[in-house]
Backbone as a chain_set.jsonl record, in Angstrom:
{"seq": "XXXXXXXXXXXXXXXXXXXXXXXXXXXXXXXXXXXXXXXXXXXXXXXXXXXXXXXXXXXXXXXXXXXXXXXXXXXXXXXXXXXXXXXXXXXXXXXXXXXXXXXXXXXXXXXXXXXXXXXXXXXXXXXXXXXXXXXXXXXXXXXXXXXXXXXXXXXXXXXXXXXXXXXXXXXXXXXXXXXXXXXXXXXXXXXXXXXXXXXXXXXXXXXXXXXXXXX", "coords": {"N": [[-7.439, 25.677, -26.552], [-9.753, 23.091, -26.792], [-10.31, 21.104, -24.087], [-10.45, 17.818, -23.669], [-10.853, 15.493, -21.882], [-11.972, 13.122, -19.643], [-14.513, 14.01, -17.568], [-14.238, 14.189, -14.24], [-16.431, 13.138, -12.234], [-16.152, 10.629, -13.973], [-14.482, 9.451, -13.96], [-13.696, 8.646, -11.517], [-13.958, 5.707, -11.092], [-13.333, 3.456, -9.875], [-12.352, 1.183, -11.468], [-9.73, -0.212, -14.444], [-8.734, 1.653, -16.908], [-7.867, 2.567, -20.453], [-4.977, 4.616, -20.505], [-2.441, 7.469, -21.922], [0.291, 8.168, -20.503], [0.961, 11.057, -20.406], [-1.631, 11.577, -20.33], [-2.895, 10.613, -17.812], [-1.357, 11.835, -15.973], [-2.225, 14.847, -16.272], [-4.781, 13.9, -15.733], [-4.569, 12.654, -12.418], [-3.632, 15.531, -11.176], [-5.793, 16.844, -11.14], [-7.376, 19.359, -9.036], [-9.471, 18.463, -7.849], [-9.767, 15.713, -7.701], [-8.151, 15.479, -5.664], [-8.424, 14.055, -3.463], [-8.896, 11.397, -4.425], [-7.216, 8.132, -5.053], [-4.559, 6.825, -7.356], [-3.564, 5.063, -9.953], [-1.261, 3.781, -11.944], [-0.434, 1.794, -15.1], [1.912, 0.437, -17.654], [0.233, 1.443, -19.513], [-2.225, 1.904, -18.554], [-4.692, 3.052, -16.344], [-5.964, 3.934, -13.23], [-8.767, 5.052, -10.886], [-9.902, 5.767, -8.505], [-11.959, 5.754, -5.408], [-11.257, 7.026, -2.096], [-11.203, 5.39, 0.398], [-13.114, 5.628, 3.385], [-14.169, 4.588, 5.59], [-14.854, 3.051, 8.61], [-14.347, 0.527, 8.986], [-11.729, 0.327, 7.107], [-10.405, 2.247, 8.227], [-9.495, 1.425, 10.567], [-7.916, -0.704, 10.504], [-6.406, -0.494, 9.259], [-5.244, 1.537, 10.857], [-4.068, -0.744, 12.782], [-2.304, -2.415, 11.181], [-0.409, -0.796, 11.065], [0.393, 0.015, 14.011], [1.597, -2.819, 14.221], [3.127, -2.741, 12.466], [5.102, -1.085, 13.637], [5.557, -1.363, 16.104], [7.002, -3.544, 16.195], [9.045, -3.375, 14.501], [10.444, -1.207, 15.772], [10.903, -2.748, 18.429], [12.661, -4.905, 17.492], [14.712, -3.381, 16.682], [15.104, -2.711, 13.671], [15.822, -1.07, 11.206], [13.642, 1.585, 9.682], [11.351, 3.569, 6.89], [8.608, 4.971, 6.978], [4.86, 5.534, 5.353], [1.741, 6.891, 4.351], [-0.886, 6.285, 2.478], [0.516, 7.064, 0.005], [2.425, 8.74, -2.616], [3.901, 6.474, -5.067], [6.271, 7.07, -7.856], [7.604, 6.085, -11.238], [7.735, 7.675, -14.072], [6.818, 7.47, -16.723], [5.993, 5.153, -16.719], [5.133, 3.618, -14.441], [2.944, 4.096, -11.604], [1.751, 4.008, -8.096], [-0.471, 4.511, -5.068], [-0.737, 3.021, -2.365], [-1.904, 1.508, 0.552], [0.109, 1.806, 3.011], [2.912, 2.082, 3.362], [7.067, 1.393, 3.356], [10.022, 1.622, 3.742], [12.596, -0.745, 4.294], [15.472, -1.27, 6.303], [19.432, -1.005, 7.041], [20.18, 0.52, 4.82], [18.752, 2.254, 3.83], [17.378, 4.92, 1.837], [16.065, 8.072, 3.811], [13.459, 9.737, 1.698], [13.14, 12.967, 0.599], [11.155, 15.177, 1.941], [8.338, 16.165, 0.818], [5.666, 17.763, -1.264], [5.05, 16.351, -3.753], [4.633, 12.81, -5.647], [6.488, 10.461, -4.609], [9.863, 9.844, -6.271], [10.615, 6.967, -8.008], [12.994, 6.243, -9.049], [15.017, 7.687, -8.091], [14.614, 7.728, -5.208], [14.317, 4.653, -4.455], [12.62, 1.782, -4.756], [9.666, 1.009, -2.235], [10.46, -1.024, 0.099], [8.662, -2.835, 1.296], [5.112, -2.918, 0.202], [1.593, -2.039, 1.297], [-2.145, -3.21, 1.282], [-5.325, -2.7, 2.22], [-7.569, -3.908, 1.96], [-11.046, -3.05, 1.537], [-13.416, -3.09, 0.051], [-11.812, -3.827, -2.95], [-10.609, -5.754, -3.146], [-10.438, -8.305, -5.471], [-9.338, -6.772, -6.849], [-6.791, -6.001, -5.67], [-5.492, -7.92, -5.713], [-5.449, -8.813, -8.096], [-4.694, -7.009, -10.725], [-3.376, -4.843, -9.096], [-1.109, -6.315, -8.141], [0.413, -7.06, -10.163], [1.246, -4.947, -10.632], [2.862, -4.216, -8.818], [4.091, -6.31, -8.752], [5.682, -5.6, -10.979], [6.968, -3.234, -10.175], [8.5, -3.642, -8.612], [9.281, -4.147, -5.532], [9.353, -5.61, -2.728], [8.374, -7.304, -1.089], [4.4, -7.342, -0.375], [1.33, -6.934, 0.648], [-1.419, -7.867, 1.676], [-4.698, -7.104, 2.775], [-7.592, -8.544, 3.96], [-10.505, -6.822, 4.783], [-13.054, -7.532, 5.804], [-12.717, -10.305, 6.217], [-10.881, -10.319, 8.173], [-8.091, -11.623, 7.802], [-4.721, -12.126, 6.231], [-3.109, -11.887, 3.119], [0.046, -12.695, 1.801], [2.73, -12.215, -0.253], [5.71, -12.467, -1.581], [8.121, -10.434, -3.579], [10.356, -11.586, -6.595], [12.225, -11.735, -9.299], [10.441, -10.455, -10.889], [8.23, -11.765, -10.241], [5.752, -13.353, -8.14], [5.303, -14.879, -4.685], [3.093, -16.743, -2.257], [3.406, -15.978, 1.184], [4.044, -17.093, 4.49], [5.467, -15.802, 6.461], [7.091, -13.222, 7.153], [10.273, -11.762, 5.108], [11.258, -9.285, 5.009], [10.423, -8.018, 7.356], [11.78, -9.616, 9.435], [10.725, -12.823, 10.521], [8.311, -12.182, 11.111], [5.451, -13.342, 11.845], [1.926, -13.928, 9.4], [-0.001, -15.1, 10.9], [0.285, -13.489, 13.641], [-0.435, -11.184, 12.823], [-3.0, -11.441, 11.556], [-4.488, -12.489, 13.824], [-4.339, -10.422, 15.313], [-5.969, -8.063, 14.075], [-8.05, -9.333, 14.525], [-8.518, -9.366, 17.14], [-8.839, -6.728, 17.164], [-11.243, -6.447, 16.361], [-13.114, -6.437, 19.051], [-11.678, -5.505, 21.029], [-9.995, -2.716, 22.463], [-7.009, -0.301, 20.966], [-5.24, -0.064, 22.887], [-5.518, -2.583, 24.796], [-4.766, -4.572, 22.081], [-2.07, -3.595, 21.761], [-0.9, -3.978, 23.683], [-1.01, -6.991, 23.728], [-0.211, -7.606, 21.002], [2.829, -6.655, 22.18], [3.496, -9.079, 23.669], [3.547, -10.735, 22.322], [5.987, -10.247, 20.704], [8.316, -9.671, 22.358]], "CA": [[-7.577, 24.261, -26.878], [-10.678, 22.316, -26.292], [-9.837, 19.826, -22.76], [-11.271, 16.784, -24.054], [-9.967, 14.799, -21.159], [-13.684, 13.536, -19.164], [-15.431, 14.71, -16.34], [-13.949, 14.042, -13.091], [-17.147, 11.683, -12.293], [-16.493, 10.042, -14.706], [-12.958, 8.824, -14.014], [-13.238, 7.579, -10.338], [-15.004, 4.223, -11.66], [-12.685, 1.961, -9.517], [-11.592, 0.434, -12.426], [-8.828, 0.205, -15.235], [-8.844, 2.211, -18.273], [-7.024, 3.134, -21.208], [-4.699, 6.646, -20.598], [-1.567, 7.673, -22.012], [1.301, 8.323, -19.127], [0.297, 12.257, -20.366], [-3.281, 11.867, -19.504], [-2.871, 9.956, -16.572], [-0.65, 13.174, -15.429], [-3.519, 15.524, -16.58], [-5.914, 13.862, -14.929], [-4.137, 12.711, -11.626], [-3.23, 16.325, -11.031], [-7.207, 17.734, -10.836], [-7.803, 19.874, -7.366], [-11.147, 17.962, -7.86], [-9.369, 14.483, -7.482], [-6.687, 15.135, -4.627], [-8.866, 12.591, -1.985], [-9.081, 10.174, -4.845], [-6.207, 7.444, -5.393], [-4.245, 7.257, -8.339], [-2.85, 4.112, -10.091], [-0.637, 3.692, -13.729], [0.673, 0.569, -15.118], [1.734, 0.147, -18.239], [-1.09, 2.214, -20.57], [-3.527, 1.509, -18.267], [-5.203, 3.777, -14.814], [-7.099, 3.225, -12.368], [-8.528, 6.477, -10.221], [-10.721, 5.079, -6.781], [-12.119, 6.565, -4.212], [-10.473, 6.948, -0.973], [-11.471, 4.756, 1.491], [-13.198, 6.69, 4.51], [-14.872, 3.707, 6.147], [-14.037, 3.028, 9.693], [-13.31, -0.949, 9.368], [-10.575, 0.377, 6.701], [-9.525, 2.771, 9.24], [-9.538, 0.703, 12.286], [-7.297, -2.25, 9.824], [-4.913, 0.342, 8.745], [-4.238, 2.019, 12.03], [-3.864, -1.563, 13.564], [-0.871, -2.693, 10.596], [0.915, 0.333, 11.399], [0.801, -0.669, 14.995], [2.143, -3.969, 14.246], [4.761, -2.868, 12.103], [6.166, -0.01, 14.429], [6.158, -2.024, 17.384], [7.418, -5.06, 15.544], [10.338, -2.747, 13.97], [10.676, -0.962, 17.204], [11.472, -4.351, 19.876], [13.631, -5.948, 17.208], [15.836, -2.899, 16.197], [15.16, -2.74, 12.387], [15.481, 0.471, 10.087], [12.333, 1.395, 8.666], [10.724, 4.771, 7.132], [6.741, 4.396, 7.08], [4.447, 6.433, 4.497], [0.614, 5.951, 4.513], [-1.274, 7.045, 1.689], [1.942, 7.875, -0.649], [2.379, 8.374, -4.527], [5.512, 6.254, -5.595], [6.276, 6.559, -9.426], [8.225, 5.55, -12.085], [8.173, 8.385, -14.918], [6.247, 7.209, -17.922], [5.67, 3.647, -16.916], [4.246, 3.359, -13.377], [2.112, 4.984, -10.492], [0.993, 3.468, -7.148], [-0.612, 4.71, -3.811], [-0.562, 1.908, -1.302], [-2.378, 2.494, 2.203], [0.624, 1.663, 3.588], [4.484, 1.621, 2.254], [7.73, 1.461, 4.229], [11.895, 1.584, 3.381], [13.549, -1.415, 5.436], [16.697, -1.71, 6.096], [20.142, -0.069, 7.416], [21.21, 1.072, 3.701], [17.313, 2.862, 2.951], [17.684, 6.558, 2.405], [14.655, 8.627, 3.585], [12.918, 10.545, 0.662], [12.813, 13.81, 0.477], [9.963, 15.719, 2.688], [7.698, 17.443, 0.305], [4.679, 17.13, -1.049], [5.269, 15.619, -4.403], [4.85, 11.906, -5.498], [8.519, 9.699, -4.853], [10.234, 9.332, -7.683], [11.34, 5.55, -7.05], [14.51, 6.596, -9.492], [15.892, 8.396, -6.94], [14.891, 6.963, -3.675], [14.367, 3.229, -4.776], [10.996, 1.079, -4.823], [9.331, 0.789, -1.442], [10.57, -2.341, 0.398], [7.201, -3.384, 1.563], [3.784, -1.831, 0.627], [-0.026, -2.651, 1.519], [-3.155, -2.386, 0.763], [-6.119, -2.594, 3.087], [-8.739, -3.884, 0.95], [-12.532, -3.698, 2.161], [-14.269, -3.037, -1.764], [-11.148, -3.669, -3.721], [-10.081, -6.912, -2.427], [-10.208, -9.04, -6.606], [-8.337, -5.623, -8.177], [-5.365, -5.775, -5.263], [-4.836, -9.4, -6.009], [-4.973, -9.212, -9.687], [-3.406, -6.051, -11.455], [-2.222, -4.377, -8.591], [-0.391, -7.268, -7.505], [0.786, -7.04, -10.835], [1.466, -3.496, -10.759], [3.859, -4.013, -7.28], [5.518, -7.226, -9.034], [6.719, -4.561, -12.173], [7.692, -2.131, -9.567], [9.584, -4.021, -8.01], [8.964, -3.852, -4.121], [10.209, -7.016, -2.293], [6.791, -7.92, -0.327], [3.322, -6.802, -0.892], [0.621, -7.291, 1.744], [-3.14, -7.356, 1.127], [-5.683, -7.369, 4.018], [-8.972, -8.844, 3.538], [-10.915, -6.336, 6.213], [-14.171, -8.667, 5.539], [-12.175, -11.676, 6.879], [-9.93, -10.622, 8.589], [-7.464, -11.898, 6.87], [-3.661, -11.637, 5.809], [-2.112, -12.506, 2.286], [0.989, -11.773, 1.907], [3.51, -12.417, -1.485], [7.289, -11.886, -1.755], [8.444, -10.528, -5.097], [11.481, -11.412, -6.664], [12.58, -11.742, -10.653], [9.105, -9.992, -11.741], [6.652, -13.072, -9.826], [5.294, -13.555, -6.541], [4.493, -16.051, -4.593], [2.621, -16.411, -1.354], [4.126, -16.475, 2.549], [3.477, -16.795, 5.882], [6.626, -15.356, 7.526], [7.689, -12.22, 6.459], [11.769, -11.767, 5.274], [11.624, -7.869, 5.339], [10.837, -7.784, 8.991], [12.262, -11.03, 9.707], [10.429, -13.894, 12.062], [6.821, -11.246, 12.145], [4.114, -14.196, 11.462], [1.097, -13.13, 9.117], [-0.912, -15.42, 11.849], [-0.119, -12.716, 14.49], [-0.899, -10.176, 12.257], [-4.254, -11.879, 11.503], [-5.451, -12.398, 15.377], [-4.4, -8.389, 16.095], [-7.084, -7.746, 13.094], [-9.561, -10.038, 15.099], [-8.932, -8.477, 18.443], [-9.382, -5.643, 17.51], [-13.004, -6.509, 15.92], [-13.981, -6.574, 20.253], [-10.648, -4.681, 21.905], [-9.689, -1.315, 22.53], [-6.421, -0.312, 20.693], [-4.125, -0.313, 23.761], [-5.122, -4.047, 24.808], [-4.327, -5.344, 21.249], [-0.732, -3.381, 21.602], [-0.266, -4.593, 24.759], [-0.814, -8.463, 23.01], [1.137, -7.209, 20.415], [4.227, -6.832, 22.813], [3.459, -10.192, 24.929], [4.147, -11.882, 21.359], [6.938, -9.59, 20.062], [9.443, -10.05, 23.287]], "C": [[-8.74, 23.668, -26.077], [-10.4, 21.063, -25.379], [-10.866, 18.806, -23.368], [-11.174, 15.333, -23.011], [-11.797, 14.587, -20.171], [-13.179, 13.982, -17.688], [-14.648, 13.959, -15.406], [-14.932, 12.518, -12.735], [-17.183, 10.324, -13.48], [-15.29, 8.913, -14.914], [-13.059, 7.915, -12.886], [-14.472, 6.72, -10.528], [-14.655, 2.933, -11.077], [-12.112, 0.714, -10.732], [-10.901, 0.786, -13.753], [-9.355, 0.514, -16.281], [-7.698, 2.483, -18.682], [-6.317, 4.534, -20.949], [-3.186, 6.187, -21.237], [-0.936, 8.304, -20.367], [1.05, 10.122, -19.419], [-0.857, 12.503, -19.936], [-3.519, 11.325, -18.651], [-2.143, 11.269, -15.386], [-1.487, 14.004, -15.206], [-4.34, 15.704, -15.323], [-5.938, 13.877, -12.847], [-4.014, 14.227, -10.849], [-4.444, 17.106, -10.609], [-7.049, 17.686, -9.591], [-8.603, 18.743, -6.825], [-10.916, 16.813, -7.258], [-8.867, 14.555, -6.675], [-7.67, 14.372, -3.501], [-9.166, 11.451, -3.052], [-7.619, 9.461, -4.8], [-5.861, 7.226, -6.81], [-3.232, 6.083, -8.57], [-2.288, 4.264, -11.623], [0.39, 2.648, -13.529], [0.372, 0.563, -16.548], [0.607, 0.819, -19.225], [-2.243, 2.385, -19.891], [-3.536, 2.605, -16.783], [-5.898, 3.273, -14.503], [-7.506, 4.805, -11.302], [-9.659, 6.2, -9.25], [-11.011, 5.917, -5.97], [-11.288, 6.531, -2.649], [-11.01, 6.801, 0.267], [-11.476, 5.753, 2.68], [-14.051, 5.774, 5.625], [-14.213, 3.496, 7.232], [-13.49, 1.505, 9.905], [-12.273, -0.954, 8.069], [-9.488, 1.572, 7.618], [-9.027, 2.38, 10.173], [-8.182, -0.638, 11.408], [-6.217, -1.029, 9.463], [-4.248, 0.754, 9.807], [-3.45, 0.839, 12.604], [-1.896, -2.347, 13.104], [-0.141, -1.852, 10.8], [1.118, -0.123, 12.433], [2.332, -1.755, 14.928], [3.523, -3.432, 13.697], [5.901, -1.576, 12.78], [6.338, -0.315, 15.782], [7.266, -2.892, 16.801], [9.424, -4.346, 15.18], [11.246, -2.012, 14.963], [12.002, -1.835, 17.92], [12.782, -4.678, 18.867], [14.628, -4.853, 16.161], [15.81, -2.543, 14.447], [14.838, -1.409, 12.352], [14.635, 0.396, 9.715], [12.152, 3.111, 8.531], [9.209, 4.202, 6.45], [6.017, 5.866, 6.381], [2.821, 5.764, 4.844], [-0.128, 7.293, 3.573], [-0.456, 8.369, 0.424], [2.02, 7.188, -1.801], [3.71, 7.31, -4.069], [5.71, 6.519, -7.021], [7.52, 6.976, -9.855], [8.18, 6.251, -13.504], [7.845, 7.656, -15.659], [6.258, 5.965, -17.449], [4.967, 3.332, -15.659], [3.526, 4.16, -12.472], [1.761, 4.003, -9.574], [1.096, 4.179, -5.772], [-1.098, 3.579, -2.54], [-1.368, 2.55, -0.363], [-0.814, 2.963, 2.663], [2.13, 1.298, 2.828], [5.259, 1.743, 3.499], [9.216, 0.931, 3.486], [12.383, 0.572, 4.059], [14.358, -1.421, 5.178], [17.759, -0.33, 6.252], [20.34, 0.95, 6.044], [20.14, 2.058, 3.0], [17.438, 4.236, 2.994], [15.991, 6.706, 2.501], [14.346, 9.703, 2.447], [12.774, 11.826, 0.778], [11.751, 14.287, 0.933], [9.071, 16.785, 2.052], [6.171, 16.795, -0.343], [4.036, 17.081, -2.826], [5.293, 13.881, -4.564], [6.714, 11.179, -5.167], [8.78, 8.848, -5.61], [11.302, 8.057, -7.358], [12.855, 5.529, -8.039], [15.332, 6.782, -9.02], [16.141, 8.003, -5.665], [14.68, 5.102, -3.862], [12.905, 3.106, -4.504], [10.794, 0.696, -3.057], [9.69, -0.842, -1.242], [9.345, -3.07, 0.448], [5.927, -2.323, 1.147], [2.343, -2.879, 0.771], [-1.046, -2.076, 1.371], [-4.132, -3.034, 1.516], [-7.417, -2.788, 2.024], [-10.674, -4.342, 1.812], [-13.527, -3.367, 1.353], [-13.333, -3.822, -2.71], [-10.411, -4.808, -3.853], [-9.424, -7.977, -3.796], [-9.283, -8.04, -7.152], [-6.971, -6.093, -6.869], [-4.957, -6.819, -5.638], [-4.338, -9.771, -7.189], [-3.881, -8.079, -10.313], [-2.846, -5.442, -10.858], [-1.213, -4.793, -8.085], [0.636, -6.842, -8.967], [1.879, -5.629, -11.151], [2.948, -3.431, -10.0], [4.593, -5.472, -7.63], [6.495, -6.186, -10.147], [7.716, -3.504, -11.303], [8.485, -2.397, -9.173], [10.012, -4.328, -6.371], [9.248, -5.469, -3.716], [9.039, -7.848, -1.387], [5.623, -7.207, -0.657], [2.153, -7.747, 0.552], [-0.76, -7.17, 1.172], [-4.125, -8.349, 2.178], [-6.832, -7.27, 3.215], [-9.438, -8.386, 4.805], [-12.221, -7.508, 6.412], [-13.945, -9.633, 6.572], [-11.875, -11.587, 7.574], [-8.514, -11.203, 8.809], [-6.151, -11.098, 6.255], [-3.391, -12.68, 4.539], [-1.333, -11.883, 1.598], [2.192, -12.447, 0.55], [4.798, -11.508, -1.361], [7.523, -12.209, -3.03], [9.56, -10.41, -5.082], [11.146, -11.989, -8.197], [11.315, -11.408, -10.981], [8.026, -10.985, -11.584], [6.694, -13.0, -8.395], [5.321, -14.909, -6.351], [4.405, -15.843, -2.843], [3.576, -16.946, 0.014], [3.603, -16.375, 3.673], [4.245, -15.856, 6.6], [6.932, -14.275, 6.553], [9.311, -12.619, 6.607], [11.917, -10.216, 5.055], [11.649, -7.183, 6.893], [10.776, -9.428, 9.098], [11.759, -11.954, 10.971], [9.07, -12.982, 12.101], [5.898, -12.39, 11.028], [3.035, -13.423, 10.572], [-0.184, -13.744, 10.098], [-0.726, -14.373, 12.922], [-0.426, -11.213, 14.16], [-2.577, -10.215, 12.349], [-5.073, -11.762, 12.89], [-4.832, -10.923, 15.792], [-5.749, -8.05, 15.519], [-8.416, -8.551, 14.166], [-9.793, -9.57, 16.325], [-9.268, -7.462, 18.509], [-10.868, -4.896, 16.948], [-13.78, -5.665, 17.88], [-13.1, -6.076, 21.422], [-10.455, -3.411, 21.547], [-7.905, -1.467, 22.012], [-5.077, -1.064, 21.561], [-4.081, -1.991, 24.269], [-4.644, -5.024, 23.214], [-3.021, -4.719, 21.226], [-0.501, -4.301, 22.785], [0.053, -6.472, 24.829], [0.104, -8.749, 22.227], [2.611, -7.441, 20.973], [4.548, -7.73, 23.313], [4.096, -11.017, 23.309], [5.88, -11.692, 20.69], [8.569, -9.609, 21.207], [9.715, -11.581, 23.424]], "O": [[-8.739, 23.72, -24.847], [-10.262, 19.985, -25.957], [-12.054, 19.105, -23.494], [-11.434, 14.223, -23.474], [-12.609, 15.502, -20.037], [-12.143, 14.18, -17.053], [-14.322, 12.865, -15.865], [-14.568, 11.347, -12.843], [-17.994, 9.421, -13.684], [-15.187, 7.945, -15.668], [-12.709, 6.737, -12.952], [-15.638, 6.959, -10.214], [-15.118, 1.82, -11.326], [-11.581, -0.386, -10.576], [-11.23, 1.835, -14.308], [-10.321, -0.098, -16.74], [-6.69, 2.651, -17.996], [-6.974, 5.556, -21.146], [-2.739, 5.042, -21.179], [-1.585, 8.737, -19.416], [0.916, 10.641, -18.31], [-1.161, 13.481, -19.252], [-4.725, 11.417, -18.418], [-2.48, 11.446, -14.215], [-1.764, 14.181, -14.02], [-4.583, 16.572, -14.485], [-6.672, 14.529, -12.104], [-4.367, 14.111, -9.675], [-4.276, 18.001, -9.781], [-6.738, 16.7, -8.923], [-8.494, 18.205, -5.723], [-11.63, 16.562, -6.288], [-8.756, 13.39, -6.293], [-7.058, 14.272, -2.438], [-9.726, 10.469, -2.567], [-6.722, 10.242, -4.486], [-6.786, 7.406, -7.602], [-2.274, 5.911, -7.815], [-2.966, 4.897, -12.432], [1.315, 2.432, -12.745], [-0.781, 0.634, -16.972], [0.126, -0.176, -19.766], [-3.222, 2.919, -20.412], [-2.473, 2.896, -16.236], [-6.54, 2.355, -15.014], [-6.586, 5.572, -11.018], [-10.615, 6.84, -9.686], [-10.282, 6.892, -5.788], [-10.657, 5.489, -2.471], [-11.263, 7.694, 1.076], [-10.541, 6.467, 3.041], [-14.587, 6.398, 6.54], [-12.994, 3.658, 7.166], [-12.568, 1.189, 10.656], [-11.85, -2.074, 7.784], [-8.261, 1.672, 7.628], [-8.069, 2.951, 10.695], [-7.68, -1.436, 12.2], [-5.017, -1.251, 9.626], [-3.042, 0.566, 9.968], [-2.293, 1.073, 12.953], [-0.918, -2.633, 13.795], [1.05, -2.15, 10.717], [2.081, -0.888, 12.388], [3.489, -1.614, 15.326], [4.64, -3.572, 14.195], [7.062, -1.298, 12.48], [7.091, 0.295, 16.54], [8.439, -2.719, 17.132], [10.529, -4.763, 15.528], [12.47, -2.128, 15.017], [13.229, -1.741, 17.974], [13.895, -4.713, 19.393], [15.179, -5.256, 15.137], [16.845, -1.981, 14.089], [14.043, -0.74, 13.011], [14.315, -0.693, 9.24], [12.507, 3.905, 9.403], [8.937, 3.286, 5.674], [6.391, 7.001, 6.68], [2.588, 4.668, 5.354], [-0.08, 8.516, 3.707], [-0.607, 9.552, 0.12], [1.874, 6.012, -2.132], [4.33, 7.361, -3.007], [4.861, 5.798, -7.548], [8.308, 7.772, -9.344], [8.598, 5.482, -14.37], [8.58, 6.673, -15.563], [6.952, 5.428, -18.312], [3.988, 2.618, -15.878], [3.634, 5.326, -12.853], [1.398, 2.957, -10.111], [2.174, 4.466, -5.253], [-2.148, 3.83, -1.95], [-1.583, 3.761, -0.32], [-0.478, 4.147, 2.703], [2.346, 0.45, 1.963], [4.714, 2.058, 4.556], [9.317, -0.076, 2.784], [12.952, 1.179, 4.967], [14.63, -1.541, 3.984], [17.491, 0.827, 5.926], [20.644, 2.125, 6.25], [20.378, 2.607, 1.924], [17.598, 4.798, 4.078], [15.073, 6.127, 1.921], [15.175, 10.61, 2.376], [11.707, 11.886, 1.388], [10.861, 13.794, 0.241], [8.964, 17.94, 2.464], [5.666, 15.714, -0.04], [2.96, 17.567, -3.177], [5.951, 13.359, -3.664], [7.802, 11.578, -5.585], [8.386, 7.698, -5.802], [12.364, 8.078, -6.737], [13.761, 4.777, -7.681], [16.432, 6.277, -9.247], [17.209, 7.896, -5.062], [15.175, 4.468, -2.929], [12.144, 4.001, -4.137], [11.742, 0.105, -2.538], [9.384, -1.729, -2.04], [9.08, -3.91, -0.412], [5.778, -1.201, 1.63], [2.171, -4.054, 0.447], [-1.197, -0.856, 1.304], [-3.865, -4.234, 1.573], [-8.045, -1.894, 1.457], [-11.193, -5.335, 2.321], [-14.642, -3.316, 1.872], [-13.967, -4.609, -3.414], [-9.536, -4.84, -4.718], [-8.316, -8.489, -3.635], [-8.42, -8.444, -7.931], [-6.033, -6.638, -7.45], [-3.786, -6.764, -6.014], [-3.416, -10.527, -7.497], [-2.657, -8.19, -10.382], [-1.762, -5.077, -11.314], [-0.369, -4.05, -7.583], [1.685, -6.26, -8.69], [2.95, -5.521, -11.747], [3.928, -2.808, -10.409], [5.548, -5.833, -6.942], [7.72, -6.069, -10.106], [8.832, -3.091, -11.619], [9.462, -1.649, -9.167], [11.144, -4.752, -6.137], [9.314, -6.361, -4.562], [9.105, -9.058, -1.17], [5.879, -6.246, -1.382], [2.306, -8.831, 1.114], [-1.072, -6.393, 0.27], [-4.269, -9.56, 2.341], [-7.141, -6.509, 2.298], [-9.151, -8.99, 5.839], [-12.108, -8.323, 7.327], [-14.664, -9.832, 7.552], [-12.156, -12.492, 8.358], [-7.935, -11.211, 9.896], [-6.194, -9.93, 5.87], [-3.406, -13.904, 4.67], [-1.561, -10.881, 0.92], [2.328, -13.643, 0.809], [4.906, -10.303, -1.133], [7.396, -13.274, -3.634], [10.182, -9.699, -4.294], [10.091, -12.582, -8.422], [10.845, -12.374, -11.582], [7.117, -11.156, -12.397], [7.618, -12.617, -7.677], [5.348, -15.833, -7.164], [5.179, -15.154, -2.179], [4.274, -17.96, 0.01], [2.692, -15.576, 3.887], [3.663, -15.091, 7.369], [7.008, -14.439, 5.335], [9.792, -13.321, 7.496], [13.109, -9.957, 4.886], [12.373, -6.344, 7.429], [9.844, -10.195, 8.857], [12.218, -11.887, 12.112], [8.584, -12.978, 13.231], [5.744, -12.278, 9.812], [3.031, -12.215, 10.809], [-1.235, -13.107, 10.159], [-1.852, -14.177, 13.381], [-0.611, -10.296, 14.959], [-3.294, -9.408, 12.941], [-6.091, -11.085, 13.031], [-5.131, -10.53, 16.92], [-6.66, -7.761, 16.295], [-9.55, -8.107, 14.344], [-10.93, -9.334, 16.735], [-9.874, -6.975, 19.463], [-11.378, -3.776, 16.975], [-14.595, -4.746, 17.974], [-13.504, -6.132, 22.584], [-10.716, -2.996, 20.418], [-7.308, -2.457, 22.434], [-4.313, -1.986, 21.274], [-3.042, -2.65, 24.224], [-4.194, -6.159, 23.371], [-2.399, -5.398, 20.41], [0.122, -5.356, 22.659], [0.853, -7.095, 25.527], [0.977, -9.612, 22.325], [3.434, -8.185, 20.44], [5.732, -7.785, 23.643], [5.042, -11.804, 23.342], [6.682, -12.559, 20.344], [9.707, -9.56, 20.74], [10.615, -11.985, 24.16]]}, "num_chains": 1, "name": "protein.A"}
């Protein structure tokens, strides 16, 4: 059978196209692709490059920080993924920077190295996305993408700015917050000034700020 399915370059375009939930499989699945990202909503993909820039590295390591101290001090269940399929079997796909389970009742997923089938283990409580190209797509369809899925917060860092905005989904809509209710009482203002300290600080003094706010 003649593969009529295109070229590899020709897919990671950063933006949505037409696939069937079969050729989104297909394609997803190329050796060629495994450092690209991999999105499906609804009829539609998306197949991106994978951020290797160091002010999306330096903004990603820093939210993990935050949220494993943060979860840490104040006792909360959490399991933490970074750079993890979730999907939904003929209707969705999303890789987040950043995902995470809260809560006493969250089972952990299975340890392999397969996407997680959110059937089985449920929809990521919280996920994020670290945007420093991608910043109009997380806001618009992938926002969209992570209200269908179902996920109970959604985060999206403007590295540029510096910058937190943050949306809690509930009945299939968002709408924007300051205060998180998945980790309960964690400000997105002291999220925001970690991101700025650590424009002109070394990791360990922005944890060590971190903890002066978090006790």
């Amino acid at each position: 059978m003649v593969n009529t399915l295109p070229a590899p370059q020709n897919l990671v375009a950063d933006t949505w196209v037409p696939a069937t939930w079969k050729e989104f499989l297909a394609i997803a699945d190329r050796p060629e692709l495994e450092k690209a990202r991999c999105y499906y909503d609804a009829g539609w993909m998306r197949i991106e490059t994978m951020p290797i820039g160091s002010a999306h590295g330096q903004d990603n390591s820093i939210l993990a920080a935050v949220i494993s101290l943060y979860g840490t001090l104040k006792e909360i269940t959490y399991v933490s993924f970074t750079n993890t399929s979730f999907r939904k079997a003929g209707e969705r796909e999303c890789q987040p920077d950043l995902a995470y389970y809260i809560g006493s009742e969250v089972q952990r997923p299975t340890k392999n190295n397969q996407p997680v089938d959110v059937d089985v283990w449920g929809t990521p409580t919280l996920a994020i996305e670290i945007s420093s190209t991608t910043l109009s797509d997380d806001l618009g369809q992938k926002r969209l993408l992570y209200e269908r899925l179902g996920v109970q917060e959604y985060w999206v860092v403007n590295v540029e700015a510096a910058t937190m905005i943050a949306f809690a989904i509930a009945d299939g809509g968002s709408r924007q917050i300051q205060v998180s209710a998945v980790l309960p009482g964690l400000p997105m203002s002291v999220i925001e000034e970690a991101l700025r300290r650590s424009q002109t600080e070394d990791d360990g003094a922005v944890n060590r700020w971190l903890l002066q706010q978090f006790r």
